[in-house]
N, C-alpha and C positions, 0 to 999 in steps of 0.2 A: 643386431637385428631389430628392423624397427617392428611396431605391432601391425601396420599394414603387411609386414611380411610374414607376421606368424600367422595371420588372419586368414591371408591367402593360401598356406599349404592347406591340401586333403588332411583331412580326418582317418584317424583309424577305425578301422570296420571293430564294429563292435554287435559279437554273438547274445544271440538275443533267446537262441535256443525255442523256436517258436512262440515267444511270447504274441510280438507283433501278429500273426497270425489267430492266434487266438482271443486276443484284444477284440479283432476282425470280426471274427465267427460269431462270438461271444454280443456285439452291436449288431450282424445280422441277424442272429436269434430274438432280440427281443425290439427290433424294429420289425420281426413277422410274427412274434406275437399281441404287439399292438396292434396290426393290421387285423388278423383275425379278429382280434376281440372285437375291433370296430365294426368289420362284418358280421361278426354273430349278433350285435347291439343291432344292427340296422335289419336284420332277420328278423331279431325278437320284436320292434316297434312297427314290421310290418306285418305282423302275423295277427295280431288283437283286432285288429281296422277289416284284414281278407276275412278276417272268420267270422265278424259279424255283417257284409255284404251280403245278401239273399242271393242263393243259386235259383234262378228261375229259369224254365226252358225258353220263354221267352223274351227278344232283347225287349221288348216294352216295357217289362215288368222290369227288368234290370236300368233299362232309361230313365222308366218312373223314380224309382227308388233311389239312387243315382243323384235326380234334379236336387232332390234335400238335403245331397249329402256336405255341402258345406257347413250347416249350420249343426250338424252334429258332431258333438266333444271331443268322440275319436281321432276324428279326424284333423284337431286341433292341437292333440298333442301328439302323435305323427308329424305334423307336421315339424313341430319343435323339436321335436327329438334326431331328425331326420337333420335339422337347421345343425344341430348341438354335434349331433355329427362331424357334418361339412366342416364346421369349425375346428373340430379336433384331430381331422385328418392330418398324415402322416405328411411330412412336407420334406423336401428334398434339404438336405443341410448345405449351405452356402458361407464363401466366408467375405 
């Protein structure tokens, strides 16, 4: 028998006893707890930036306030962290 013929027979099924399955499970748990955490990250770097915007009744006052909001620091590192984010998202595996 040459090794092209042993090559070519089927394999024996080989009892895996749920391992494979739980390999599975075990990768979809902590690819949805990466996600979460990134979402609780992008929660918590949006919350410091809303909570110091002025509520005013009106939109003028929020305009006004608003026009300068580039040049304040908040919003600078939001920004970053937001970028630091995008980066670390969760990316489909490819081979």
């Amino acid at each position: 028998m040459t090794l092209d013929e042993l090559l070519s027979q089927p394999l024996a099924r080989v009892r895996d006893d749920g391992f494979s399955a739980r390999v599975a499970l075990a990768a979809l748990r902590r690819r949805q707890r990466r996600q979460t955490l990134l979402l609780c990250a992008g929660l918590a770097a949006l919350l410091p930036p809303l909570a110091m915007l002025p509520l005013a009744e009106s939109g003028d006052v929020l305009a006004a306030s608003l026009a300068g909001a580039p040049l304040q620091p908040y919003l600078s590192l939001l920004a970053a962290g937001l970028i630091l984010l995008w980066a670390l998202r969760p990316r489909p595996f490819r081979l």
